[in-house]
C-alpha positions as CSV (number, residue, x, y, z in Angstrom):
1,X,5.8,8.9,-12.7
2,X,3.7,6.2,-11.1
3,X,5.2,4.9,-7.9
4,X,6.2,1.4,-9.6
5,X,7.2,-1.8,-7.0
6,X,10.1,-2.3,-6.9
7,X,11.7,0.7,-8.6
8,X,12.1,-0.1,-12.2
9,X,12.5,3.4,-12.8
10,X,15.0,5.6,-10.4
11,X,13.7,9.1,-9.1
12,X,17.1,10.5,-11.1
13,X,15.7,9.1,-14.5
14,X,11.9,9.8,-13.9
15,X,12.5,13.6,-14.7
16,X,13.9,12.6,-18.0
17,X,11.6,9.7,-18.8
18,X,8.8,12.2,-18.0
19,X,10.0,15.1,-20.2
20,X,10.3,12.5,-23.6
21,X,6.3,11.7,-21.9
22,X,5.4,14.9,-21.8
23,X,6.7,15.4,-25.4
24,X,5.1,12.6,-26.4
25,X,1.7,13.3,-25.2
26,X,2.2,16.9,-27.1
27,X,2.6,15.6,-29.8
28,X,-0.5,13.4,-29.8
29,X,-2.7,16.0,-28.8
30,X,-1.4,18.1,-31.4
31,X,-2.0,15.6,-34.1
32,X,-5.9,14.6,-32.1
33,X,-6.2,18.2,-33.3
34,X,-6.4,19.6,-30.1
35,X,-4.2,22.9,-30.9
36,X,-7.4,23.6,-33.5
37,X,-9.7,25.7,-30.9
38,X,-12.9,25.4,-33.8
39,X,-12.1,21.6,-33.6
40,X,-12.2,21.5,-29.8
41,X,-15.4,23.4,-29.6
42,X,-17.2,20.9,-32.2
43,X,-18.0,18.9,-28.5
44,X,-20.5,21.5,-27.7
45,X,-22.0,22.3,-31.1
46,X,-22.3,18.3,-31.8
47,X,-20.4,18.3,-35.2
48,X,-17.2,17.1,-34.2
49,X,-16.2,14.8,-30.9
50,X,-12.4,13.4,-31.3
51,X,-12.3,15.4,-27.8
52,X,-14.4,13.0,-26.1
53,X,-13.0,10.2,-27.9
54,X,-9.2,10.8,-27.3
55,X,-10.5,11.4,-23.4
56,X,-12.2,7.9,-23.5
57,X,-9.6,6.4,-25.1
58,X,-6.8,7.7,-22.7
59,X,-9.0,7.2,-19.8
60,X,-10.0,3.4,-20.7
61,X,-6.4,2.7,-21.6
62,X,-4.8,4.0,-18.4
63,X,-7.0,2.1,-16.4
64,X,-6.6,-0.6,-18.3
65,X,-2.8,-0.6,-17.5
66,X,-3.0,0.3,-13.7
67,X,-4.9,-2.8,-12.9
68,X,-2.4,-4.6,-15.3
69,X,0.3,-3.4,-13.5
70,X,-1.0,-3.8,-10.2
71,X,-2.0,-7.3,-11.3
72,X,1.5,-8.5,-11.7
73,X,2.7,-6.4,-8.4
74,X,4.8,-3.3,-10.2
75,X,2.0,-0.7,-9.4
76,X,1.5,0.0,-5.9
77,X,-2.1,1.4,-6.3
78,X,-2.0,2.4,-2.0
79,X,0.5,5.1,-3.0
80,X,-1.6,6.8,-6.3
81,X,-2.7,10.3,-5.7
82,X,-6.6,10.5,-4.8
83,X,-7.4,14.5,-5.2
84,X,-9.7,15.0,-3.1
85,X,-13.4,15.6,-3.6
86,X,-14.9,19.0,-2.2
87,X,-18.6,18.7,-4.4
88,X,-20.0,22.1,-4.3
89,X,-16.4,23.6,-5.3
90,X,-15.9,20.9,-8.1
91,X,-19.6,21.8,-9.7
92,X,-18.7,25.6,-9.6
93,X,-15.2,24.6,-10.8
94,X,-16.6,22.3,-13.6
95,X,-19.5,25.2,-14.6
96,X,-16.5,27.6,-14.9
97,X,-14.0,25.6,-17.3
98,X,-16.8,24.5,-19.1
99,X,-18.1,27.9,-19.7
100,X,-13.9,29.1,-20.8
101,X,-13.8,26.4,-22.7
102,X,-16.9,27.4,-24.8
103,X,-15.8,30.9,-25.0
104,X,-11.8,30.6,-25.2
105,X,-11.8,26.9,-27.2
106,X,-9.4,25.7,-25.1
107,X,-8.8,23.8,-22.1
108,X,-5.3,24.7,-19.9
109,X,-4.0,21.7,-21.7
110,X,-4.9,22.6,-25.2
111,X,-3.8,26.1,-24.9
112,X,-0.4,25.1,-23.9
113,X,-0.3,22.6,-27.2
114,X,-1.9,25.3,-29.3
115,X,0.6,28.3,-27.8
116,X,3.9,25.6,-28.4
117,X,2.7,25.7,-32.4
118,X,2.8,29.4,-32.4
119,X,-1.4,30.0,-32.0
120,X,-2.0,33.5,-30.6
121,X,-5.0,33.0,-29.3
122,X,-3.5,29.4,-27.4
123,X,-1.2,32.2,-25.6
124,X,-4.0,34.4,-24.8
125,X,-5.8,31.6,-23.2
126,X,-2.8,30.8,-20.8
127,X,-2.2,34.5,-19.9
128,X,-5.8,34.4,-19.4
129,X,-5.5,31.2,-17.2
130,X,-2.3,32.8,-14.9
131,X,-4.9,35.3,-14.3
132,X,-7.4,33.1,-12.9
133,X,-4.9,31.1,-10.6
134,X,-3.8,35.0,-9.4
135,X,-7.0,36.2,-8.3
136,X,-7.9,32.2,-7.0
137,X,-4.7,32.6,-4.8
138,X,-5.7,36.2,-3.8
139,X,-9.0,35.4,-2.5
140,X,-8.5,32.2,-1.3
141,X,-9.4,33.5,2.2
142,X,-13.0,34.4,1.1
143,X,-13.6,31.6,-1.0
144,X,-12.2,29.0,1.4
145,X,-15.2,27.6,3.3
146,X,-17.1,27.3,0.2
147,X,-14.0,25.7,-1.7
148,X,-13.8,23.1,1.1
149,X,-18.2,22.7,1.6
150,X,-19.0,19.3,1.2
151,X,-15.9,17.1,1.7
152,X,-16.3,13.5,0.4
153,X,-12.4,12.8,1.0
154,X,-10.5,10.5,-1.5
155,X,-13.3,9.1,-3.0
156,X,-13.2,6.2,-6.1
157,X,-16.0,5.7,-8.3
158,X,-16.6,2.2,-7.7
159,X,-16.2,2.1,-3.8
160,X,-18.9,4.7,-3.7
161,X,-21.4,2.8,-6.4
162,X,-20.5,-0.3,-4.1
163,X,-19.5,-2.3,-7.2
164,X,-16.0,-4.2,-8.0
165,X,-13.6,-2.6,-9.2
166,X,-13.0,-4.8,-12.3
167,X,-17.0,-4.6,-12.8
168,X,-16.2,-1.1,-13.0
169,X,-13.6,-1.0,-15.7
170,X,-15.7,-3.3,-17.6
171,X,-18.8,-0.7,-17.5
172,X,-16.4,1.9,-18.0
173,X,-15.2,0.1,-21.5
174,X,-18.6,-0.5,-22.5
175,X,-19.7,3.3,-21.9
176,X,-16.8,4.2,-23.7
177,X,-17.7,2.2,-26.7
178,X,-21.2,3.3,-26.7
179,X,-20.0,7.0,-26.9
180,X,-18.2,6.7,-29.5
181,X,-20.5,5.0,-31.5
182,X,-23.3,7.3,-30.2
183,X,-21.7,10.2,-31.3
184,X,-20.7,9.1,-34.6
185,X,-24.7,9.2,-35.1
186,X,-24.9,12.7,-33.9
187,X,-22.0,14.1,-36.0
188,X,-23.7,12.3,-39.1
189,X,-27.0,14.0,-37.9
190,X,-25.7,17.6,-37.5
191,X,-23.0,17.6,-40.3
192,X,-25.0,15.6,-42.8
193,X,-22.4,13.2,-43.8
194,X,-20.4,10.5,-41.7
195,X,-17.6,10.9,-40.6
196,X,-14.7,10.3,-42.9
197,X,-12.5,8.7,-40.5
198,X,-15.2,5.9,-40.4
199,X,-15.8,4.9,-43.6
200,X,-14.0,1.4,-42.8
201,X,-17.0,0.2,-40.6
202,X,-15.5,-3.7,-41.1
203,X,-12.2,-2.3,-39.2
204,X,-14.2,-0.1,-36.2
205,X,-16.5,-2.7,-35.4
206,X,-13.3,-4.9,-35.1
207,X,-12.1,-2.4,-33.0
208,X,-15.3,-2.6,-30.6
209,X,-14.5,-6.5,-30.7
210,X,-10.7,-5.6,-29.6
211,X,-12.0,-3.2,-26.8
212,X,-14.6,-5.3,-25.4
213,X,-12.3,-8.1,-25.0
214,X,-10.1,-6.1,-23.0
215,X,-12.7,-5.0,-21.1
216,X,-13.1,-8.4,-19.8
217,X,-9.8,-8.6,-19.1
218,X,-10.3,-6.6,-16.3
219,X,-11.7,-9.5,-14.5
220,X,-8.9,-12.1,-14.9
221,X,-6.6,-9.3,-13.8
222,X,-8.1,-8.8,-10.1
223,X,-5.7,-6.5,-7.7
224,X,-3.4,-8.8,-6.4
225,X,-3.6,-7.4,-3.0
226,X,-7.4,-8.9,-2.7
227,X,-6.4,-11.9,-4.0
228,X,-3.4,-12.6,-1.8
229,X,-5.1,-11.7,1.3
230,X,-7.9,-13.9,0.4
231,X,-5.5,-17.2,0.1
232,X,-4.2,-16.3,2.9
233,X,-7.1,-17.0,4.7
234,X,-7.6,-20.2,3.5
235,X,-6.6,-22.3,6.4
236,X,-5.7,-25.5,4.6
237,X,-3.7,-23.5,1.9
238,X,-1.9,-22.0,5.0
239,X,-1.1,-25.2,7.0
240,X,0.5,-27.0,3.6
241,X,2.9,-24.1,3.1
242,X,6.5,-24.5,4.4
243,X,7.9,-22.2,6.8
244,X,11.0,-21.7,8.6
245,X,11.0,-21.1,12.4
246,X,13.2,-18.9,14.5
247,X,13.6,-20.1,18.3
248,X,13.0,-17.3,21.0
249,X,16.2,-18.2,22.3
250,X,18.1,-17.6,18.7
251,X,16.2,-14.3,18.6
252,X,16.9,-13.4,21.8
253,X,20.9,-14.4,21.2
254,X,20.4,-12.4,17.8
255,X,19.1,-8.7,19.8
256,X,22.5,-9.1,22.5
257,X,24.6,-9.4,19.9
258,X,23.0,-6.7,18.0
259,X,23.0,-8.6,14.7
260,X,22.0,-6.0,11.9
261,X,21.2,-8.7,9.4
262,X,17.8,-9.5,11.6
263,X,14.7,-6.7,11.1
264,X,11.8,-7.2,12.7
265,X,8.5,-6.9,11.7
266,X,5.9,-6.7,14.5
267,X,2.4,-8.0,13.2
268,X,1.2,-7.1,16.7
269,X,-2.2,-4.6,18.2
270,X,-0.7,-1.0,18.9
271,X,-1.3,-2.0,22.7
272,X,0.8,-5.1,22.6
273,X,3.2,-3.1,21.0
274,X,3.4,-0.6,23.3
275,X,3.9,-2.9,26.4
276,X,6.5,-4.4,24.9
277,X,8.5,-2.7,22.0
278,X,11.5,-5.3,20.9
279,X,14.0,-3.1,19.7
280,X,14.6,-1.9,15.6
281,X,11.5,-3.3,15.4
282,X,8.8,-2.4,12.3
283,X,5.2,-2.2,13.3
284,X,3.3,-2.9,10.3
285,X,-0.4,-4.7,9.5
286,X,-0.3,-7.2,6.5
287,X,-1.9,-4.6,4.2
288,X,1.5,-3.2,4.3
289,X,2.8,-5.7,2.6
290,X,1.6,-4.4,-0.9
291,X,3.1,-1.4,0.3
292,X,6.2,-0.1,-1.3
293,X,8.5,1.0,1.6
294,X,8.0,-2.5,2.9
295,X,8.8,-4.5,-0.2
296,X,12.1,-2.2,-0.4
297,X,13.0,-3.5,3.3
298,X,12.5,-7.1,2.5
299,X,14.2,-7.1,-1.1
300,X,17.3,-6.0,0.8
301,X,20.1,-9.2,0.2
302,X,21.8,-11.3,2.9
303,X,18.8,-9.9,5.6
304,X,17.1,-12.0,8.0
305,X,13.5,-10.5,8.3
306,X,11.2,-12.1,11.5
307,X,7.5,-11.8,11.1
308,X,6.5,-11.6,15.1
309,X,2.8,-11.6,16.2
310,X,0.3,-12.5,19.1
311,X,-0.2,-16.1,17.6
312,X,1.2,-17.9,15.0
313,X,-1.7,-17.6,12.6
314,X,-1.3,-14.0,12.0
315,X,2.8,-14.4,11.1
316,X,1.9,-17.2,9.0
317,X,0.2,-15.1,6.8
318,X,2.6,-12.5,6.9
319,X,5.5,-14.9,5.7
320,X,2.9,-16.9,3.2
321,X,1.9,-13.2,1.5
322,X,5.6,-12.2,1.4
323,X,6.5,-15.5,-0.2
324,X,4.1,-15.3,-2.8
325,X,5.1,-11.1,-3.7
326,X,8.7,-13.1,-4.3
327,X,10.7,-12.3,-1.0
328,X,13.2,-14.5,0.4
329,X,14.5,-15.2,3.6
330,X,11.7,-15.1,6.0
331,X,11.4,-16.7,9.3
332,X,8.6,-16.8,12.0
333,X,9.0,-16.1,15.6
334,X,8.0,-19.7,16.9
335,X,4.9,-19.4,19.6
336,X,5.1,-15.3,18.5
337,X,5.4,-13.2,20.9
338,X,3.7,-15.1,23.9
339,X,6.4,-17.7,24.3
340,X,9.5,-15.2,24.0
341,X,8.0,-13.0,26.9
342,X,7.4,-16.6,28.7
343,X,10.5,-17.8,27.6
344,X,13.0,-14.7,27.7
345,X,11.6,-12.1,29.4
346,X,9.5,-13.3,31.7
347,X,11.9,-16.4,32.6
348,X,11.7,-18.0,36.1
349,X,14.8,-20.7,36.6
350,X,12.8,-24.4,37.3
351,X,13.6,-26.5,40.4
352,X,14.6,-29.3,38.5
353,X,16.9,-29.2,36.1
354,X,18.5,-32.2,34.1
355,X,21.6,-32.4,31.1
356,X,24.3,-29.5,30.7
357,X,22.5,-28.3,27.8
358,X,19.3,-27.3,30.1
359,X,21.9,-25.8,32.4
360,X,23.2,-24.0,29.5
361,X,20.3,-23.2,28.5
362,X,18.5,-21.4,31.4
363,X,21.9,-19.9,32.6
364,X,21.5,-18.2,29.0
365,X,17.8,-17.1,29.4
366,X,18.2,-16.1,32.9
367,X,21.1,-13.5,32.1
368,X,18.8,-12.7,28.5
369,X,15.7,-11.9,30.6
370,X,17.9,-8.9,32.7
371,X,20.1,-7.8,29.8
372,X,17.0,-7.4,27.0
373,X,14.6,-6.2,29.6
374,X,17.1,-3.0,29.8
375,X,17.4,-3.3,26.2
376,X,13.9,-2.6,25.9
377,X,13.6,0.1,28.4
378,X,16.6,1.8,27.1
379,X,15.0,2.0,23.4
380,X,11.7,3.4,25.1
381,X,13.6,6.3,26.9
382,X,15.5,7.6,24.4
383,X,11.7,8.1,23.3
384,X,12.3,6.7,19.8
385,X,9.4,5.7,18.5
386,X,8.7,2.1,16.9
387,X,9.1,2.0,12.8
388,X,5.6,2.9,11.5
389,X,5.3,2.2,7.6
390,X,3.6,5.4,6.1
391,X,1.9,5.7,3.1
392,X,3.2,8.4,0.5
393,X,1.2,9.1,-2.3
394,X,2.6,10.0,-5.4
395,X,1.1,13.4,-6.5
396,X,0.0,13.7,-9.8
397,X,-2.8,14.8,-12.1
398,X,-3.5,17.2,-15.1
């Protein structure tokens, strides 16, 4: 299941949801006509292509519906498996199930919905395919520096063409569209005829009307990841916003009395976090905000959560792209992290010194500076390390 933010689905009900999916997406193959080897096969031989149209379609639709989703923050795209791309390996790979799938008329998928129907040769194919994995496995250890030659990483399509991504799924949508009327052509060429199923040419080229609208969709549904971290930049969008500012003396009251409604989220470099690691705390950068693991922390009720950083600028935006993913109950470290070590740990009693409540005041700070000071030190030798939000992709694939 797709790592959805927040959870609308439980990890105890994806395992059902995804077995009534899988049924599902049986049965449509099975009715695509993909148990039907001599239908799958019409690909290559140019007299029959529902294979290359069902793949469009279910390629245009589910990228249609990740940047929907991600759009209105209930797809954390960070946390979608990227297989990784090893080029000389995936042209041998794509040679070799090209070449099966010529021969045997199925791909692994195909077989498996042909087999479930009762198709002999759909269970030859996957007794065929265990083979394959079995003798892959068994010489891994010879075939391993070639499998891994030419490591591009997680690569996606439109980061490496150095284009949008919803210019992509637009081109994407238009390519789909011209295949499928493209190779109505060629079926009518090689078989003689058109194609029954598009007799209705009044209804298809509604459909292309249908499809190329949603394929501009894709540009009023930018990743809302980009498009809060660009507001946030906007300096006179940032000043008009309303925040809510935590004292370091209320912070510092807050970490002696070992409140566990506070959590801390340190905006702070890796350096400045090392010198000086407030205890409990989160290290995080604001890209981590999109991230699910963070969203879970502050969706948590009744919790105070502190945005610290070098300057105020930096938690501002913190707080003002929290706000806008729906959070509540955010505060800012006032004069971050500068004016609590100036204030708290770093605190030198004045000469003068005027009213109780500066007498209370200091008397406070000056027994604060000693008590969180050993606080600190005591969290850094019991060699815990500081909260680092990992990513963790979902794996997934065909």
């Amino acid at each position: 299941m797709g790592p959805l933010v927040p959870d609308v689905i439980g990890n105890e009900l994806n395992y059902i949801i995804a077995i009534f999916i899988g049924m599902a997406f049986g049965f449509v193959l099975e009715q695509a006509g993909f148990s039907s080897s001599k239908k799958l096969v019409g690909l290559f031989y140019g007299y029959d292509f529902t294979v290359l149209r069902v793949f469009f379609t279910a390629g245009v639709t589910a990228m249609m519906g990740v940047l929907a989703l991600s759009h209105f923050g209930l797809l954390d795209i960070s946390l979608i498996y990227i297989n990784p791309t090893f080029l000389w390996s995936a042209l041998a790979g794509g040679i070799i199930m090209g070449l099966g799938f010529v021969v045997g008329g199925f791909c692994p998928g195909t077989s498996v919905c042909a087999a479930a129907i009762g198709k002999i040769d759909g269970m030859v194919f996957i007794a065929g395919s265990f083979l394959g994995v079995f003798i892959f496995a068994e010489g891994y250890p010879l075939l391993e520096t070639f499998y891994k030659a030419e490591a591009w990483g997680n690569v996606r399509i439109f980061e490496t063409l150095g284009v949008s991504q919803a210019l992509f799924a637009f081109l994407l949508t238009l390519i789909a569209v011209g295949a499928f009327w493209g190779t109505t052509y060629i079926e009518k060429r090689v078989n003689g005829k058109w194609n029954p199923e598009f007799n209705s040419k009044k209804l298809y080229m509604g459909l292309t009307a249908l499809v190329f609208i949603i394929g501009l969709s894709s540009f009023v549904l930018p990743d809302k990841k980009d498009v809060l971290l660009n507001a946030a930049k906007d300096e006179l969008r940032l000043n008009s916003a309303s925040f809510v500012w935590m004292s370091p003396d209320e912070l510092a009251f807050r970490l002696l009395d070992n409140d566990k409604r506070i959590q801390i989220f340190d905006l702070r470099s890796e350096k400045m976090c090392d010198s000086i690691s407030l205890p409990n705390s989160v290290r995080m950068k604001l890209n981590n905000l999109f991230e699910k693991d963070i969203n879970q922390m502050l969706s948590k009720r009744n919790m105070i959560s502190l945005f610290v950083s070098d300057n105020d600028i930096t938690a501002k935006k913190a707080a003002f792209i929290a706000s806008e993913l729906g959070h509540t109950g955010l505060f800012l470290l006032e004069g971050g992290c500068v004016k609590f070590k100036h204030d708290i740990l770093d605190f030198q009693m004045p000469d003068k010194i005027e009213g109780r409540a500066e007498i209370d005041t200091y008397r406070f700070r000056s027994s604060a500076s000693i008590k969180i000071a050993e606080l600190i030190k005591e969290y850094q030798l019991k060699n815990v390390p500081v909260k680092k939000i990992k990513k963790k992709r979902v794996l997934g694939g065909c």
